[in-house]
C-alpha positions as CSV (number, residue, x, y, z in Angstrom):
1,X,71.9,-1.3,-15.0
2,X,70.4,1.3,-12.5
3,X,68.2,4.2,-14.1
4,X,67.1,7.0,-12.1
5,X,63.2,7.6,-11.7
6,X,62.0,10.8,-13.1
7,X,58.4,12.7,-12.3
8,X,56.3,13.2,-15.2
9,X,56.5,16.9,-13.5
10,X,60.0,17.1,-14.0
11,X,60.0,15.8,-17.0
12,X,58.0,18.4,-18.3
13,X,60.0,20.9,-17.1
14,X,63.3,19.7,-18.5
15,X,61.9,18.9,-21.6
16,X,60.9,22.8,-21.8
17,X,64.3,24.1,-20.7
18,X,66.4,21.5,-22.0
19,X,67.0,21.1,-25.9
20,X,69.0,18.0,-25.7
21,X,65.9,16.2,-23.9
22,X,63.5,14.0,-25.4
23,X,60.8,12.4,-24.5
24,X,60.7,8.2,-25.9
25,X,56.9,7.1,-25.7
26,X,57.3,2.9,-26.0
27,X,54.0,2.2,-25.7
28,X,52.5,0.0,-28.7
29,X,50.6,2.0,-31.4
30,X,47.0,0.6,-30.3
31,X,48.3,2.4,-26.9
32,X,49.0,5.8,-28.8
33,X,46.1,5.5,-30.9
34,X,43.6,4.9,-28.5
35,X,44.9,5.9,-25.2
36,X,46.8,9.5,-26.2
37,X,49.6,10.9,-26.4
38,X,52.1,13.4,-24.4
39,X,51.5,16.6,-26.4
40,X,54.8,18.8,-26.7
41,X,53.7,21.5,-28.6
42,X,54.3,24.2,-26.1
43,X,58.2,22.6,-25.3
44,X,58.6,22.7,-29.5
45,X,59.0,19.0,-29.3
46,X,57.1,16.3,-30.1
47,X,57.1,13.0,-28.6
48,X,59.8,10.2,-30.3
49,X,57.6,7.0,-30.7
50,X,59.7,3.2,-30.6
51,X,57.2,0.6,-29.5
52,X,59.5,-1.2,-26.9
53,X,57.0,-4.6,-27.4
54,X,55.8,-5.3,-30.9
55,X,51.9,-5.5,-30.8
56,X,50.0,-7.9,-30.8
57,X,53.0,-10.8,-30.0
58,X,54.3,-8.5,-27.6
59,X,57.7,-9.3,-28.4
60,X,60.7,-7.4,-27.2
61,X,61.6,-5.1,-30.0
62,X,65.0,-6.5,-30.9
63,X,65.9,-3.1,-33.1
64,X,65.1,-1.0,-30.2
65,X,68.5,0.8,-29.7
66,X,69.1,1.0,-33.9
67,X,65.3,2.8,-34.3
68,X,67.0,5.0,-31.6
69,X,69.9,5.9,-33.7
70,X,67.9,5.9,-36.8
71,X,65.5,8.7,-35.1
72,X,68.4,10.9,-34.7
73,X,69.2,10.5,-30.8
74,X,73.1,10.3,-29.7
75,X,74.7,9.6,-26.2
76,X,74.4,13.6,-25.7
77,X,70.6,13.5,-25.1
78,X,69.1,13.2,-22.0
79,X,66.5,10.5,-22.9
80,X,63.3,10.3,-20.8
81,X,61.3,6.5,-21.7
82,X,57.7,7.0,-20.9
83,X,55.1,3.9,-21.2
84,X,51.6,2.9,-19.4
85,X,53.2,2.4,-15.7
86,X,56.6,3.0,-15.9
87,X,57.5,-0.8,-16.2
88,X,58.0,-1.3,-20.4
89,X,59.7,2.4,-19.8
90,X,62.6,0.7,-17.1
91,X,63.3,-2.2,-19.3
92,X,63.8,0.4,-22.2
93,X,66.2,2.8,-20.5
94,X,68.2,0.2,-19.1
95,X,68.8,-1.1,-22.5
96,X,69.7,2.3,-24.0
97,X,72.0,2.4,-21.8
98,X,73.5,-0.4,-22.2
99,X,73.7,0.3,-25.8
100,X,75.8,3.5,-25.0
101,X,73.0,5.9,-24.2
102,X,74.1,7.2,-20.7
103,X,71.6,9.7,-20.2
104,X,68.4,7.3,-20.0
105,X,65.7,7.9,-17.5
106,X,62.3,6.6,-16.5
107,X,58.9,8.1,-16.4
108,X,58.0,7.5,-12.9
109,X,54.6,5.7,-13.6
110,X,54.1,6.2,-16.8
111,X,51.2,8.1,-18.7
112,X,48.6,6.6,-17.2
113,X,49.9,5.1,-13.6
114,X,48.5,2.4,-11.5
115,X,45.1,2.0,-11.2
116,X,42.5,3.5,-9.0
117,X,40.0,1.6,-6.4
118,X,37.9,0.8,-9.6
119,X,40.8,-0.4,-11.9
120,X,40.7,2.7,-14.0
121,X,44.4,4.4,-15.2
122,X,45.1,8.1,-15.1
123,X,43.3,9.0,-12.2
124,X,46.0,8.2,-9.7
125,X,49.8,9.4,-10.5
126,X,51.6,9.4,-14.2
127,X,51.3,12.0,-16.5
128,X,47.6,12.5,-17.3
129,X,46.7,12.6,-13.5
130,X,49.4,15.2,-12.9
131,X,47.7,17.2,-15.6
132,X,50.3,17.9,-17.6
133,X,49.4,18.6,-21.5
134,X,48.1,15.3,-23.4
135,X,46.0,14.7,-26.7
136,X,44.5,12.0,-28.8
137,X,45.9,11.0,-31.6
């Protein structure tokens, strides 16, 4: 099932201008807790957390698309999946879509992105290296 790569720029702005848009972090909560998160404030919003992988097994979350429902999203949003790289994110959107979310997009690489010439994240593309708005938990 194709899904459309998104800029964590244009993300940003749609989430601002766009009240049926929500951001889906899938990240683990170690990831969350540790690493940050998107911070919404200034949109209104706040990110809607559904780990895709259950840590520490890492298994596929098999109630992925019923945590969606049960967070209050519908086919009418326009759901944006963000993880690390913008791998976990794919497999997640593809899924909600196939589970009768049409509007289901990817975070092009993610919050942190690939890593740099030293292996560190968030220096090279995703959302914090774009600068856009981020906190710890």
């Amino acid at each position: 099932m194709s899904v459309e790569d998104v800029t964590p720029r244009t993300v940003w702005d749609t989430l601002r201008k766009d009240a049926d848009a929500v951001l889906v972090d899938v990240r683990t909560d170690a990831e969350w807790n540790f690493v940050g998160l998107a911070d919404l404030s200034e949109a209104g919003k706040q990110p809607v957390l559904i780990p895709w992988q259950v840590y520490p097994s890492m298994q596929v979350n098999g109630a992925f698309a019923d945590h969606l429902r049960k967070a209050g999203l519908s086919p009418l949003n326009k759901l944006y999946f963000l993880c690390r790289s913008g791998a976990r994110s794919l497999a997640a959107a593809q899924a909600a879509k196939a589970a009768g979310f049409p509007h289901a997009f990817n975070v092009a690489d993610g919050f942190e992105g690939p890593p740099d010439m030293e292996g560190h994240r968030g220096q090279v593309a995703g959302w914090k290296a774009e600068g856009l708005p981020w906190r710890q938990r």
